[in-house]
C-alpha positions in Angstrom: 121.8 79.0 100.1 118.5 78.3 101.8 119.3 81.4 104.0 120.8 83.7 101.4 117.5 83.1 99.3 115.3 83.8 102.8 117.2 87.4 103.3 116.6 88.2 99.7 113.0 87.5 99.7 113.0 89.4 103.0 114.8 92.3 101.5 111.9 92.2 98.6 108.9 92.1 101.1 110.1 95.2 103.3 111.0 97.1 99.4 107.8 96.5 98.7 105.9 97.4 101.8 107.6 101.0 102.1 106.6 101.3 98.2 102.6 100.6 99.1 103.1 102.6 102.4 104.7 105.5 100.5 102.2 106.0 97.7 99.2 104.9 100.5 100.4 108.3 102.5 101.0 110.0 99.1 97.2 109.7 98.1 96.0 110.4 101.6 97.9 114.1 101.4 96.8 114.1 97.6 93.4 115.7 98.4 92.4 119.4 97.9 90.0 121.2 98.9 88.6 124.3 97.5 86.5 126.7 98.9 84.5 129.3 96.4 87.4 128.7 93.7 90.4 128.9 96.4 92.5 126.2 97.5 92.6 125.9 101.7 96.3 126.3 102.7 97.2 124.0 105.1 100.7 123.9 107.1 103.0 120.4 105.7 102.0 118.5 109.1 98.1 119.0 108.6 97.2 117.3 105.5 94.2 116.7 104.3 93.0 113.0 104.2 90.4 110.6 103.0 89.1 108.1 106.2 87.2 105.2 104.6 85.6 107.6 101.9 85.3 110.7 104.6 87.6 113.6 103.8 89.0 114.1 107.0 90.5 118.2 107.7 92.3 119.5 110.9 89.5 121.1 112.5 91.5 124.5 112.8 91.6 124.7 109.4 87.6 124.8 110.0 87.8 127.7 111.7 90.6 129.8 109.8 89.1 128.9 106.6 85.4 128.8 107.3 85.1 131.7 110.0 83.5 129.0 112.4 84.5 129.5 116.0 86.0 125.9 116.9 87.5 125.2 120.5 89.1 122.0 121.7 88.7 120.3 125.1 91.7 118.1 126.0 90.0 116.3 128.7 86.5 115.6 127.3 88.4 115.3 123.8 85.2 117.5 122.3 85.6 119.5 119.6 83.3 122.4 119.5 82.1 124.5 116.3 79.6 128.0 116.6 78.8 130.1 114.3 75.4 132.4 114.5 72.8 130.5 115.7 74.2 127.0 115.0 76.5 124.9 117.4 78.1 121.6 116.7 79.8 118.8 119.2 81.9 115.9 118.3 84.1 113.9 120.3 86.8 111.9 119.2 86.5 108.5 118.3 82.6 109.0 118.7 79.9 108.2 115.6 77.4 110.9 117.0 77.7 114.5 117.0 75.1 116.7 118.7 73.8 119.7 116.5 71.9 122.5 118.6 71.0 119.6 120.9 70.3 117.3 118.8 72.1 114.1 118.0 73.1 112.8 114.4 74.9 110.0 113.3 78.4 110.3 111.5 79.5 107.8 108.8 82.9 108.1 110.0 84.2 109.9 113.9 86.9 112.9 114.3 90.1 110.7 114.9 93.5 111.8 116.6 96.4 111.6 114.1 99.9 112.7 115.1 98.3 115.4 118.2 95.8 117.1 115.4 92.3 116.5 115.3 90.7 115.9 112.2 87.0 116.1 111.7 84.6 114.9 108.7 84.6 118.2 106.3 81.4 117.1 103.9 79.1 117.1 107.5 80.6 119.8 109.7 80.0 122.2 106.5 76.6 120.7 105.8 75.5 121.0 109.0 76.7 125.6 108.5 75.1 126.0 105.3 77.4 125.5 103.2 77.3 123.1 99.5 79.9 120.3 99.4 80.3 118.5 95.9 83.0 115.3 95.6 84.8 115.5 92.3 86.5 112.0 92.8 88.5 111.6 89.4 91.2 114.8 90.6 90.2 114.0 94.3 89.4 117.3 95.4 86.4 118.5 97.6 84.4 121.8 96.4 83.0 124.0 98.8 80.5 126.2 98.2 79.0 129.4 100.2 75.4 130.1 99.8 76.5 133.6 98.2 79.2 132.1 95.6 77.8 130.1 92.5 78.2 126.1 92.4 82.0 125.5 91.5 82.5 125.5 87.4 85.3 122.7 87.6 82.9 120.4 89.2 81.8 117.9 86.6 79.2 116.5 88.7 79.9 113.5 87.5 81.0 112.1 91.0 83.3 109.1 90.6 85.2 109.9 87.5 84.4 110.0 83.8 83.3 107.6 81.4 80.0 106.4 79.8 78.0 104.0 81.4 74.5 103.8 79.6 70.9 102.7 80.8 70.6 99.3 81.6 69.0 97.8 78.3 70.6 100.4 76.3 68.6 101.8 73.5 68.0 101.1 69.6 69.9 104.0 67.7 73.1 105.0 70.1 75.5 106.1 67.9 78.9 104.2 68.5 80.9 106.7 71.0 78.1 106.2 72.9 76.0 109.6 72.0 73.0 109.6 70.7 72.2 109.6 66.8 70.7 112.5 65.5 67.3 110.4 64.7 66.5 107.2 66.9 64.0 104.7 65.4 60.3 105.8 66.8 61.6 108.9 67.8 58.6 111.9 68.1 60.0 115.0 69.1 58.2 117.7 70.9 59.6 121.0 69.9 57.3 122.6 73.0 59.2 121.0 75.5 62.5 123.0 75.5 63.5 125.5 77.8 66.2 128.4 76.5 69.9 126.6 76.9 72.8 127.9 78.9 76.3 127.4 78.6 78.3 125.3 81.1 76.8 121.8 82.4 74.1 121.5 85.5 73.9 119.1 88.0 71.2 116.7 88.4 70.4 116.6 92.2 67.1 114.8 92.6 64.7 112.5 90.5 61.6 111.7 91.6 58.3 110.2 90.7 54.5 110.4 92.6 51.1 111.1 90.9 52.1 109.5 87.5 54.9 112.7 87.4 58.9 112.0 86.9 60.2 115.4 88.2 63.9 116.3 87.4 65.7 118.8 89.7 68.8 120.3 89.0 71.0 123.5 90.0 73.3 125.2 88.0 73.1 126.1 84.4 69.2 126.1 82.4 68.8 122.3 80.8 67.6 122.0 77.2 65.7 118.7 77.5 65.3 116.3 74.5 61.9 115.0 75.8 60.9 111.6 72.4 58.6 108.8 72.2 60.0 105.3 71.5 58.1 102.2 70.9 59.4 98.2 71.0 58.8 98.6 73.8 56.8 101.7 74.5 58.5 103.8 76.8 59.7 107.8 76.8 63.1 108.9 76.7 64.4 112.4 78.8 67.7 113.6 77.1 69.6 116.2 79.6 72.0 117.4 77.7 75.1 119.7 79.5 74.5 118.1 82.4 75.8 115.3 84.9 74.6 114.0 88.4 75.3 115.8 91.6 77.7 114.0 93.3 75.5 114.2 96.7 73.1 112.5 94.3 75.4 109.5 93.2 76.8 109.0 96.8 76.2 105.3 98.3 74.8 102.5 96.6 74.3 105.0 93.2 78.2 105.6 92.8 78.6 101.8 93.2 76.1 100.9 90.7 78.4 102.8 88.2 76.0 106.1 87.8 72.7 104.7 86.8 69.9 103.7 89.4 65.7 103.2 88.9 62.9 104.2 90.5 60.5 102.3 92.6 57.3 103.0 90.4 54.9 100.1 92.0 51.3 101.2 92.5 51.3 103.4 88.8 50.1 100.5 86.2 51.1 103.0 83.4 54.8 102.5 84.1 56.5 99.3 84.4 60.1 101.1 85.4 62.2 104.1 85.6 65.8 104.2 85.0 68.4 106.8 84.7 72.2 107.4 84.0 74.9 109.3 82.7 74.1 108.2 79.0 77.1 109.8 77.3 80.0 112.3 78.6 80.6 113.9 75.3 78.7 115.9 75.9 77.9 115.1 79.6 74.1 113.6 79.1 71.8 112.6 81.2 69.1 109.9 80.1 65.9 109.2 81.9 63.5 106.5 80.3 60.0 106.4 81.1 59.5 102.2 80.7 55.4 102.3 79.4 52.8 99.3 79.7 51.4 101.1 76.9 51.9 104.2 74.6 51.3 106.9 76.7 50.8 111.0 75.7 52.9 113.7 78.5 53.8 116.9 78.6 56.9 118.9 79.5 57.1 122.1 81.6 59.7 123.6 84.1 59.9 126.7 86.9 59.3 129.7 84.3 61.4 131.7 86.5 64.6 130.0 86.0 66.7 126.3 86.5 65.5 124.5 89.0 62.6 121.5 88.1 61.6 119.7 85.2 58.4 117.4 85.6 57.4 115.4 82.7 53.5 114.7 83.5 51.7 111.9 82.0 48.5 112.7 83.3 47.0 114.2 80.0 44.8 112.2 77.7 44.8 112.4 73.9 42.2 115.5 73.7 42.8 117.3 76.6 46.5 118.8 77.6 47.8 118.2 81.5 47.3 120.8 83.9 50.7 121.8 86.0 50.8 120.7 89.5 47.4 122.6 91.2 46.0 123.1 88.0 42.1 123.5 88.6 42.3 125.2 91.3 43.6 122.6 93.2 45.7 122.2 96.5 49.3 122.0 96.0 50.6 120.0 99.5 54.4 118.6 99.0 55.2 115.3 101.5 58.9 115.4 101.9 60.9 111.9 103.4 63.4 113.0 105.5 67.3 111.5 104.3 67.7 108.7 101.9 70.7 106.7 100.2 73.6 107.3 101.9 72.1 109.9 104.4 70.2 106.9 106.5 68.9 109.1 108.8 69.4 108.2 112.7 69.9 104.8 113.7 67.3 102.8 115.4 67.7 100.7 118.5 67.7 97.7 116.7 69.4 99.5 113.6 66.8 100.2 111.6 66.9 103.3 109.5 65.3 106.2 109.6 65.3 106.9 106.2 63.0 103.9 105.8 60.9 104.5 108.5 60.1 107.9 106.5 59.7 106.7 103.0 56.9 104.2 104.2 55.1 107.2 105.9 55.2 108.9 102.6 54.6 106.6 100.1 51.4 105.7 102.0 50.5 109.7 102.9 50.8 109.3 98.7 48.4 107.0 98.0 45.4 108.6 100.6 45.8 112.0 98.8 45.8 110.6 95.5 41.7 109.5 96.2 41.6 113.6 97.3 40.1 115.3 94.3 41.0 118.9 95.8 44.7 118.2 96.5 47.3 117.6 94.2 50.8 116.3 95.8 54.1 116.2 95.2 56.7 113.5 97.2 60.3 114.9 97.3 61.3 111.5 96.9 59.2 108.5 96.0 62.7 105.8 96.2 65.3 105.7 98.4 67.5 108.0 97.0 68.9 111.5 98.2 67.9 115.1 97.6 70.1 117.7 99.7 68.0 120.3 101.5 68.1 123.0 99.5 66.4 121.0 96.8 63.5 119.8 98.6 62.7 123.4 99.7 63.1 124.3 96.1 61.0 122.0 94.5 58.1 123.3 97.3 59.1 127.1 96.4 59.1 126.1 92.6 55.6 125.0 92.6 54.2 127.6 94.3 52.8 124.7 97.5 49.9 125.6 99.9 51.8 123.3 102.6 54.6 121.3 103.1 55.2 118.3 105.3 58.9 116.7 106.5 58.4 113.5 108.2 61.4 112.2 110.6 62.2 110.3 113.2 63.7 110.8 116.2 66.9 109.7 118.9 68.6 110.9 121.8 68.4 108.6 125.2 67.3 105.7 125.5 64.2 106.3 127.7 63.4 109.6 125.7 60.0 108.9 123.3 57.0 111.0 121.7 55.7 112.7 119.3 57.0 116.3 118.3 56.5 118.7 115.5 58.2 121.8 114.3 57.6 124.9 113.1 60.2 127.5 112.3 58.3 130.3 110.8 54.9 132.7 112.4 53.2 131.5 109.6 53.9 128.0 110.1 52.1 127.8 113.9 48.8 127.3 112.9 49.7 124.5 109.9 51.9 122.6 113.6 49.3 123.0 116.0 46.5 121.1 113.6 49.5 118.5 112.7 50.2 117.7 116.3 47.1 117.2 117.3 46.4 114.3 114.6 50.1 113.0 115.1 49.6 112.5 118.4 46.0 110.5 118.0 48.2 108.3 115.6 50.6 106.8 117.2 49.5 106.4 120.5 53.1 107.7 122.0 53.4 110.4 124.4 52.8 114.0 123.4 56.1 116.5 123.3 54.6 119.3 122.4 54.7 122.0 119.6 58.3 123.3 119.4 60.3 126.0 117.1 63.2 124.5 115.4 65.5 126.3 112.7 65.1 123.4 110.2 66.5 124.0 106.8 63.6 122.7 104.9 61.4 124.5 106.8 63.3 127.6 107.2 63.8 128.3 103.0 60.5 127.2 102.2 57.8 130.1 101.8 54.8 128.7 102.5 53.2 126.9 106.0 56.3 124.2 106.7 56.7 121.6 109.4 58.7 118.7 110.4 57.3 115.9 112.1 59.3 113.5 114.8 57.1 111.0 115.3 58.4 108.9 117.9 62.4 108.2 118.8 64.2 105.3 117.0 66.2 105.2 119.8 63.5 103.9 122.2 63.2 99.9 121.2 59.1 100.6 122.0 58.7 104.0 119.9 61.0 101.9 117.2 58.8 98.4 117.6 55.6 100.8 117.1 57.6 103.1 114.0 58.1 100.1 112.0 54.3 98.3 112.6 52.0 98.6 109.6 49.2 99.9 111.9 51.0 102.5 113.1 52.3 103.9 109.7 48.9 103.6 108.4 47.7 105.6 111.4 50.3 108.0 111.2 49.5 108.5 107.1 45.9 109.0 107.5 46.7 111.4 110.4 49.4 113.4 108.4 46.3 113.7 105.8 43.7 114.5 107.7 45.6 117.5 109.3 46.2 119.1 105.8 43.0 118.7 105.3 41.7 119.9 108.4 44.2 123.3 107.7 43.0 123.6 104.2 39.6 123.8 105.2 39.0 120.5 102.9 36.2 117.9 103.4 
């Protein structure tokens, strides 16, 4: 009996195991991806898979699909990707890739299943140019050529649907979850509205420096219900027709269930900014503005289309806020390289890039605020993530005199220095003044002036460069990249260069 009982629990466990392994290989072939509106064919013993949240493709069906050149070397297991100007390397089983020379970390390797090499889709078309969005509830990956428009079956809304409102929600939320048609305190600003488009936008960056929350999006225009709340005093940014860019809710944002806050120390006007998708009928964004005290703003966007929404609270009770460089002021935008779930490189000791250039900015932030002839904008003031193409719009959108990327650098381990990058003519002169003060600052050795074909400073049209300060990679250049000193020195360096260009005492 004992053993009759033993081979039928037996029988169970193996029934059981092929169902799990059966619908485990279903949902690995279950995921689609769609390029400019067309599903990529792939042949029944190349499917498309997800790797520990990577969707994984055969690397030929780069190449067929994409028009990239790809080759494969059996004995150095390499895969190789061209196309114009821009070459990529991966090997197989190996976390770094090399892009025109230069190495980046991968959240997950090309792997060998059944004799095909697969390859991480979201950074090899990243890396060429082109605009990958994550619509996780139909698990399907949307790519996007710079000359097609984003995808309209892409929500945005990144890990499915479903309400999830701001933490603490808010007095007068009607019970679906919308919002009533009058909330208690509520003082609308009719002035604040930009003409509405059909179809819903994606939110693809929040940000907040120099007492400024600035919204940028892509897509369709965003009618913004911009009221006044009080008990406790804080402001309230309704984006209707729109959801978050799922770039934007990757990493710890997705987990957090589609909401996130700002860091906002060092502005005693506001004690916290939060966001999330408020309602998805229709799919709203809410922002809140948490005051110490009532506070007046103002509302305006890029007159020239979708793009950036900056709600400024720098206008008194008499006097309406200039825009960014109002006065006659110097527009300079600081830009911190990665954030989120982009970390950046990995240091020696594994600290993060991303971090590394945050502190740099946040400090470059504070100096310029005490310059009376510069206004500033940071790309990101948090650690969250705004894809390339945003952070050279928001510079383009407001019109900037210069525009600073700060990075940091790897490759071998006895490689360190200081670089800095210029991609355009115009850009040369804006390097040369950089490098010199970078240098001074941190004390590492000096590796010269170099072109690089940069995205952010590629698409932006003013005087552009990107700063390596030192290699993360190095455990000294990292040791001195993470002191206090040095980031202070590197700051007031960064600042003094701008103003040495802008010909600003």
């Amino acid at each position: 009996m004992k053993k009759t009982g033993f081979l039928l629990f037996l029988l169970l466990f193996i029934v059981m195991m092929v169902s799990v392994q059966d619908r485990a290989a279903a949902a690995a072939g279950n995921v689609q991806i769609i390029l400019d509106g067309n599903e990529l064919k792939v042949s029944k013993d190349t499917k498309v898979t997800n790797v520990n949240g990577s969707t994984m493709v055969p690397f030929r069906v780069i190449g067929e699909n994409l028009g990239f050149d790809v080759k494969w070397e059996q004995k150095s297991q390499k895969v190789l990707i061209s196309k114009d100007s821009k070459s990529i390397e991966l090997i197989v089983n190996q976390k770094n890739a090399t892009v025109n020379g230069k190495k980046l970390s991968l959240d997950n390797p090309p792997l060998l299943q059944n004799n095909i090499v697969v390859v991480p889709v979201r950074f090899v078309s990243e890396q060429m140019g082109i605009h990958v969005s994550w619509d996780g509830a139909n698990q399907t990956v949307y790519l996007t050529t710079a000359a097609s428009d984003p995808p309209k079956s892409d929500s945005g809304t990144g890990a499915g649907n479903g309400d999830v409102p701001v933490p603490d929600p808010l007095p007068g939320t009607s019970p679906s979850g919308g919002t009533s048609t009058t909330e208690p305190g509520e003082v609308s600003d009719p002035s604040t509205t930009v003409p509405p488009t059909s179809g819903n936008a994606l939110i693809s960056g929040i940000s907040f420096s120099e007492n400024r929350l600035m919204i940028a999006s892509q897509g369709s225009s965003i009618t913004p219900k911009v009221f006044k709340m009080s008990g406790p005093d804080r402001i309230v940014v309704d984006l209707p027709n729109a959801g978050f860019s799922s770039d934007f809710l990757g990493g710890a944002n997705a987990a957090a269930g589609k909401q996130g806050q700002l860091d906002v120390s060092g502005y005693p006007d506001v004690t916290n900014i939060r966001y999330s998708l408020f309602s998805s009928s229709p799919s709203t964004v809410r922002v809140v503005i948490d005051l110490s005290s009532p506070k007046e703003y103002s509302v305006y966007s890029d007159p020239s289309g979708p793009g950036l929404l900056i709600i400024d609270l720098n206008k008194s009770d008499s006097t309406p806020a200039n825009p960014v460089g109002g006065n006659g002021k110097k527009v300079v935008v600081i830009d911190a390289g990665h954030g989120d779930q982009d970390p950046g490189t990995l240091g020696y000791s594994k600290k993060k890039e991303k971090d590394f250039n945050l502190a740099v900015a946040q400090k470059v932030g504070q100096l310029l605020a005490n310059e009376p002839n510069i206004d500033f904008v940071l790309t990101r003031s948090d650690d969250t993530f705004l894809k390339l193409e945003e952070r050279a719009r928001i510079a383009n959108d407001l019109n900037a005199d210069v525009f600073v990327s700060i990075h940091a650098n790897s490759g071998p381990i006895a490689a360190s220095g200081s670089e800095t990058y210029y991609q355009r003519d115009a850009s040369k002169a804006l390097a040369n003044v950089m490098h010199k003060y970078l240098v001074t600052a941190t004390g590492l050795p000096d590796r010269g002036v170099k072109y690089g074909n940069f995205h952010v400073i590629r698409e932006t049209k003013m005087p552009a460069v990107l700063l390596e300060v030192g290699y993360l990679s190095n455990p000294k250049d990292e040791a001195a990249l993470f002191s206090e000193s040095v980031q202070n020195n590197v700051a007031q360096g960064i600042v003094n260069g701008i103003k040495e260009y802008l010909g600003i005492q």
